[in-house]
C-alpha positions in Angstrom: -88.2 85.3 151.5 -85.5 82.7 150.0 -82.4 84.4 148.7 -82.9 83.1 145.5 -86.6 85.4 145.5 -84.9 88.2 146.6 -82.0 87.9 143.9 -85.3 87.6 141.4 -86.8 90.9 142.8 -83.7 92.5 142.4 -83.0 91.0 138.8 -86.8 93.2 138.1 -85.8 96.2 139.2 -82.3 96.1 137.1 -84.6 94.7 134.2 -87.4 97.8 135.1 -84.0 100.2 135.0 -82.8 99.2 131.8 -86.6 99.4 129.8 -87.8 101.7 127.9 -90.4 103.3 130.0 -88.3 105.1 133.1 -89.4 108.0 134.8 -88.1 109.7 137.5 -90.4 109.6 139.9 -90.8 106.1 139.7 -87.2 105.5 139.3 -86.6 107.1 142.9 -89.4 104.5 144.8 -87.7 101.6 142.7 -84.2 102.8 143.3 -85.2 102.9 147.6 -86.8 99.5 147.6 -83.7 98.0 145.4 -81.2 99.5 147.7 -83.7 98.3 151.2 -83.6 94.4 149.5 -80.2 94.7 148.9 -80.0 95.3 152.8 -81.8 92.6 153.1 -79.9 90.6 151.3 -76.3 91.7 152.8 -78.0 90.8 156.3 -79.2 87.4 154.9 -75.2 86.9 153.4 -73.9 87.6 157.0 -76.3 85.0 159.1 -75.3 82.2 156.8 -72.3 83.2 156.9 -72.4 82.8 160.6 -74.1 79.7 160.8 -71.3 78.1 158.6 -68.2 79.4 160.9 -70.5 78.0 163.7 -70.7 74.6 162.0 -66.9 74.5 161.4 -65.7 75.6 164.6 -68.1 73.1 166.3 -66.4 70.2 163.9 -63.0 71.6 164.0 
């Protein structure tokens, strides 16, 4: 998954948050798979993140 997907999946679950039609139970399975893809997302931040020092150190 892109980050630009993820960042889409997550914009869902803050649109799902903000309806009309929230229930608790629900709410707790949404809220645990937001906070896992914004995991996922960190992870996918830091190994880009990586890959660009990499690039500059090798042209430094």
């Amino acid at each position: 998954m892109t980050y630009q997907e993820m960042a889409q999946e997550l914009a869902g679950y803050i649109e799902w948050f903000e309806g009309d039609e929230v229930n608790l139970d629900d709410a707790i399975k949404k809220y645990e798979q937001a906070m896992e893809l914004l995991e996922q997302m960190e992870a996918y931040l830091k190994t880009a993140q990586n890959k660009i020092t990499k690039i500059q150190t090798k042209y430094e």
